[in-house]
Wavefront OBJ file of the C-alpha trace (Angstrom):
o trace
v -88.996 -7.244 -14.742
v -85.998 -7.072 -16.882
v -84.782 -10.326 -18.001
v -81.656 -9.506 -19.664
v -78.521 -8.489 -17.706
v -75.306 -7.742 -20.630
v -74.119 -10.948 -22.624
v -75.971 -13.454 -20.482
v -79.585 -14.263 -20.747
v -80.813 -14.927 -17.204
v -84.099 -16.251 -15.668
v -83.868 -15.875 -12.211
v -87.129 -14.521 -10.855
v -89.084 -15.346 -13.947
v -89.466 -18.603 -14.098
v -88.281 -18.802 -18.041
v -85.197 -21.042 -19.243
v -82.456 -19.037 -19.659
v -81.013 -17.549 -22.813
v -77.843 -16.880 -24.221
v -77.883 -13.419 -26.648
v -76.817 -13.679 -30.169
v -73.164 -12.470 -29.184
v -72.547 -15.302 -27.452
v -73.958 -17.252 -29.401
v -71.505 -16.601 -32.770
v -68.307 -16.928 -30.093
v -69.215 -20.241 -28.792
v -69.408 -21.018 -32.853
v -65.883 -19.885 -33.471
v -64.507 -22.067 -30.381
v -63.553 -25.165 -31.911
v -61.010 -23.227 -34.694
v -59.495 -21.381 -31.348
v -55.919 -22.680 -31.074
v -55.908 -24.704 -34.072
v -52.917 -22.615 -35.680
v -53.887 -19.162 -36.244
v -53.169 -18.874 -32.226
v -49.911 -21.275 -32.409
v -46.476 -19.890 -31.802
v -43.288 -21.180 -33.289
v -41.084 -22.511 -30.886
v -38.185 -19.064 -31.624
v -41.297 -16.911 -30.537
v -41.864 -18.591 -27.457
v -38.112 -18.819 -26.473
v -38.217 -14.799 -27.163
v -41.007 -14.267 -25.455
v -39.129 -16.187 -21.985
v -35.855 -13.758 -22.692
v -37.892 -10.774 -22.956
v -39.496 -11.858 -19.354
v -36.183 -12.467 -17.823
v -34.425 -9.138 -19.057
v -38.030 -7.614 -17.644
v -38.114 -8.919 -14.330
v -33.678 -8.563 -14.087
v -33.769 -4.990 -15.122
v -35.597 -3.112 -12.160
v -33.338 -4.685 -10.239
v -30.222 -3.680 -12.298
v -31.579 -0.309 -11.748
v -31.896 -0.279 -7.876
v -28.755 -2.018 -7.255
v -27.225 0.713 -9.585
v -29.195 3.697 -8.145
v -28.126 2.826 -4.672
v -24.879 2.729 -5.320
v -24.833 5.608 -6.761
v -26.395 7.673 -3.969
v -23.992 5.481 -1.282
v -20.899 7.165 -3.204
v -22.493 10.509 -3.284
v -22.893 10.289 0.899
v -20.195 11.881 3.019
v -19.663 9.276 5.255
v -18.883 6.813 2.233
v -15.896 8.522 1.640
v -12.539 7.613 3.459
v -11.829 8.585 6.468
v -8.259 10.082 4.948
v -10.070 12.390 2.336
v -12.674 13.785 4.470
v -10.710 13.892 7.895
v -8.499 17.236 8.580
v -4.839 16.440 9.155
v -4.021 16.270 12.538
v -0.656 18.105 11.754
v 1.605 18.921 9.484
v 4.084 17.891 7.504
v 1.852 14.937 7.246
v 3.935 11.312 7.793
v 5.109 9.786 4.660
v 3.526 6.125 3.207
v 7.031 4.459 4.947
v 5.723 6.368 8.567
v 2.384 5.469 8.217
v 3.594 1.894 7.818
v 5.645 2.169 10.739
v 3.364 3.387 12.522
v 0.697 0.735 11.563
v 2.690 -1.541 12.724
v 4.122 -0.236 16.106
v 0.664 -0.328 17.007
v 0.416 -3.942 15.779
v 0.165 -6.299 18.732
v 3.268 -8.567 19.166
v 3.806 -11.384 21.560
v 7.819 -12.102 22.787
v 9.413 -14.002 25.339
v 13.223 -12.379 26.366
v 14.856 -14.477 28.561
v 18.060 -13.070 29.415
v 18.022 -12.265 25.700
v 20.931 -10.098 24.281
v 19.619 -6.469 22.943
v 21.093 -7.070 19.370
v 19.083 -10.236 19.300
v 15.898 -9.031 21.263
v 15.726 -6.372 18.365
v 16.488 -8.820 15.167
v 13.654 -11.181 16.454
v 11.231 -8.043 16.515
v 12.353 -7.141 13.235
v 11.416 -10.899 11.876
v 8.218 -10.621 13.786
v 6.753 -7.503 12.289
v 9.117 -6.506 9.111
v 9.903 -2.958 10.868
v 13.257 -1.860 9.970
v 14.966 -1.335 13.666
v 18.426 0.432 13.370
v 20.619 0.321 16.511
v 22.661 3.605 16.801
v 25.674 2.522 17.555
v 27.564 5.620 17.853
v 25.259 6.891 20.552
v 25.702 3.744 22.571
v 29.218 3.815 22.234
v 29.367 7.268 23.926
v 27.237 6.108 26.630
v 28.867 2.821 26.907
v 25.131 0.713 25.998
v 26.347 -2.877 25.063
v 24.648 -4.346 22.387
v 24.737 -7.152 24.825
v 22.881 -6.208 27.522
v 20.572 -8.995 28.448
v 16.540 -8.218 28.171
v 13.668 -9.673 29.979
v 10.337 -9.344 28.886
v 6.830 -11.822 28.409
v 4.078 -10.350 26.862
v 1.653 -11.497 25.321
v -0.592 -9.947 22.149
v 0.854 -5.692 23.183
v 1.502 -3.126 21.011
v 4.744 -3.294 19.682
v 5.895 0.068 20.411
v 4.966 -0.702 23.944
v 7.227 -3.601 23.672
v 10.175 -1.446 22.454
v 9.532 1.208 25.529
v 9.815 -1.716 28.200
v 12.365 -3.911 26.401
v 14.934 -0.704 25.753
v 14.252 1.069 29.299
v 16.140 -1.683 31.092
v 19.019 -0.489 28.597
v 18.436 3.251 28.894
v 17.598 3.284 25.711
v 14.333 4.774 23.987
v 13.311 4.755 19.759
v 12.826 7.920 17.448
v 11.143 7.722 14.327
v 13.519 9.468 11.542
v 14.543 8.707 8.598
v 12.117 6.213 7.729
v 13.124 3.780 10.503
v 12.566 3.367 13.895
v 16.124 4.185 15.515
v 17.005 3.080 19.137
v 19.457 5.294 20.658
v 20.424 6.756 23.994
v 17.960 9.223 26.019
v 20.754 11.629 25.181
v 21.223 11.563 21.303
v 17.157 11.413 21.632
v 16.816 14.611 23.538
v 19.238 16.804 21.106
v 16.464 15.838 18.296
v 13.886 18.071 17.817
v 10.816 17.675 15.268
v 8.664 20.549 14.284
v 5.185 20.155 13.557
v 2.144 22.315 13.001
v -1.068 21.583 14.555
v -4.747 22.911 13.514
v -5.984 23.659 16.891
v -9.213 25.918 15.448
v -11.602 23.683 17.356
v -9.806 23.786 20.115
v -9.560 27.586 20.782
v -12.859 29.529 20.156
v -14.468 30.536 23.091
v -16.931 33.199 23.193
v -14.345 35.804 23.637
v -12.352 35.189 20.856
v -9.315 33.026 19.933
v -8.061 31.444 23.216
v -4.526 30.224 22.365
v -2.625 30.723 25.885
v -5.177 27.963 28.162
v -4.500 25.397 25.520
v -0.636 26.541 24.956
v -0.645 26.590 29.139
v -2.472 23.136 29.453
v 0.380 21.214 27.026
v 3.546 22.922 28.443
v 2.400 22.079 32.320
v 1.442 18.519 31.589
v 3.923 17.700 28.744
v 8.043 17.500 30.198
v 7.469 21.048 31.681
v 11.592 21.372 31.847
v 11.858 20.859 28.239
v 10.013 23.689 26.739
v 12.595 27.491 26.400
v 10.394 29.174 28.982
v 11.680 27.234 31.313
v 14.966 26.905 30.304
v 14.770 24.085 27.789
v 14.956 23.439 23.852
v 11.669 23.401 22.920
v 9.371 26.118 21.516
v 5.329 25.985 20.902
v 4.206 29.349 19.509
v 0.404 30.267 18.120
v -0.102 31.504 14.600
v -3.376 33.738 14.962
v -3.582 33.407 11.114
v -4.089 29.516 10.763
v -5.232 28.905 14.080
v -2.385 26.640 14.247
v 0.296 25.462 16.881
v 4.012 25.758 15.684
v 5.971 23.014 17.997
v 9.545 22.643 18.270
v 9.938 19.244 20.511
v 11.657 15.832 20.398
v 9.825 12.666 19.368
v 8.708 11.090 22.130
v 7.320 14.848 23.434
v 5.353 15.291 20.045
v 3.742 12.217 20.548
v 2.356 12.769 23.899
v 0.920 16.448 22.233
v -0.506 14.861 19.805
v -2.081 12.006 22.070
v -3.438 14.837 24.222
v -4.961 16.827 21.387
v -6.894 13.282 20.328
v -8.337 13.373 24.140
v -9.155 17.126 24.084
v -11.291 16.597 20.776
v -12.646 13.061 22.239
v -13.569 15.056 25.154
v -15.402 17.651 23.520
v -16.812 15.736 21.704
v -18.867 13.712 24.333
v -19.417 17.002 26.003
v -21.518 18.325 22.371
v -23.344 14.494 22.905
v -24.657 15.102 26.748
v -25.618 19.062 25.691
v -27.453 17.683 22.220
v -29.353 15.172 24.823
v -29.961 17.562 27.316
v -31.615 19.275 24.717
v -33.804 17.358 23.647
l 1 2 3 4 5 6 7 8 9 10 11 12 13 14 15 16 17 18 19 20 21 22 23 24 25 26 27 28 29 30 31 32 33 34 35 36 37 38 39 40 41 42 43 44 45 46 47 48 49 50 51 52 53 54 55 56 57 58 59 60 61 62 63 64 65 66 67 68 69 70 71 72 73 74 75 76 77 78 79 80 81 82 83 84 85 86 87 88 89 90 91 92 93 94 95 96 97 98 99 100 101 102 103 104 105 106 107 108 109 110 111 112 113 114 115 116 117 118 119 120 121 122 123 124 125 126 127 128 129 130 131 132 133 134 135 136 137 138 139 140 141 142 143 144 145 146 147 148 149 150 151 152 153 154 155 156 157 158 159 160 161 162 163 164 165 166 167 168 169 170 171 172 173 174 175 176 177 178 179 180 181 182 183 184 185 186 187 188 189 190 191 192 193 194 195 196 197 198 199 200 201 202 203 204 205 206 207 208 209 210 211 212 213 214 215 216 217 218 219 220 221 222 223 224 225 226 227 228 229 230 231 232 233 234 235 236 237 238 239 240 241 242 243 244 245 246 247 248 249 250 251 252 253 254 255 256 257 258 259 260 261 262 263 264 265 266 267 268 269 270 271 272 273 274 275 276 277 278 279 280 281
């Protein structure tokens, strides 16, 4: 039977003492000089040897954290909403309107208690910094104190909301122009029209072609019907087959409720695309 197995000099199964092989035998020799100096390292070699760990074990790291980001910036969705996102019309609102609009959908909480309109409107203007300019040329034509009393409580509402129910009881509404929000008479605000141009292509395609007149239709039934020329009125909304735009003529308040009803057309679609996709499925 073979009594040698590598290095080691066994004697299982043979009864003999076991044997180490000459190999071994000149390494045990050498083992007391092992670590007597020529092994040693200076203190600076050891302290290099710990940095060049740590930069080891930091880098991969480093390197993920970097990598990631990377790919997170090259992902649509990690862009802003603003440079990604169609406009919803044009001309697009200036950095004062988007301000003012920001922050007439802040949420504002007043108490008027018999509270003079002049003073109803400074205390807004405190409240959320929103320049509020009281035409008081058009409410001197229709006779609208600045003193007319207010009542109102609310509590945490939009602030344009606010304006609506505080300047009804006068008669009054607000217009955007100009930078400012402007509270005038129903009157002044109905002689002001504001064109815009809205992209409409998603709105439109059917599988016939370019269906302009349901949405034109849908808006001018549900949107002051006696305001728009066909009917006698100011305002105008024609299609331009080019763009697949909306031209609208309208006042403010008007525009606004367009362009609220476009936002629920697309919502709507949208959730219709959802239910098909998980029909689907």
């Amino acid at each position: 039977m073979k009594t040698h197995f590598g290095p080691w000099t066994t004697a299982i199964d043979t009864g003999s003492t076991a044997q180490l092989s000459a190999f071994w035998k000149r390494r045990l020799r050498m083992l007391p000089h092992v670590g007597t100096g020529q092994m040693r390292c200076s203190k600076r070699g050891a302290l290099m040897l710990v940095l060049l760990a740590v930069v080891a074990l930091t880098l991969p790291n480093i390197t993920v954290e970097s990598t990631s980001r990377a790919l997170a910036d090259d992902k649509p969705e990690a862009k802003t909403a603003e440079a990604t996102s169609p406009a919803e019309y044009y001309p697009q609102p200036s950095e004062a309107e988007k301000k003012i609009e920001a922050a007439l959908n802040s949420r504002v909480t007043v108490e008027f208690n018999e509270t003079p309109l002049a003073d109803a409107l400074d205390l807004l203007h405190k409240r959320t910094g929103v320049n509020l300019f009281l035409d008081k040329k058009g409410l001197a034509e229709d006779s609208v104190k600045r003193g007319e009393k207010m009542l109102l409580r609310a509590k945490e509402i939009p602030l344009k909301h606010v304006l609506r129910i505080t300047l009804s009881q006068a008669n009054l509404v607000f217009i955007v122009v100009d930078d400012v929000v402007m509270v005038t008479t129903r009157t002044e605000a109905d002689s002001r029209l504001f064109a815009r141009t809205y992209p409409v292509a998603d709105l439109i395609h059917s599988p016939m072609g370019q269906d302009f007149a349901s949405l034109i239709e849908m808006l001018t039934t549900t949107v002051d019907p006696t305001s728009w020329d066909e009917n006698g009125g100011a305002a105008s909304m024609k299609p331009n087959f080019d763009s697949n735009c909306l031209v609208v003529s309208q006042t403010y308040a008007n525009q606004e409720q367009i362009l609220s009803l476009l936002r629920s057309l697309r919502a709507a679609k949208q959730q219709a695309g959802g239910k098909a996709d998980a029909v689907k499925k």
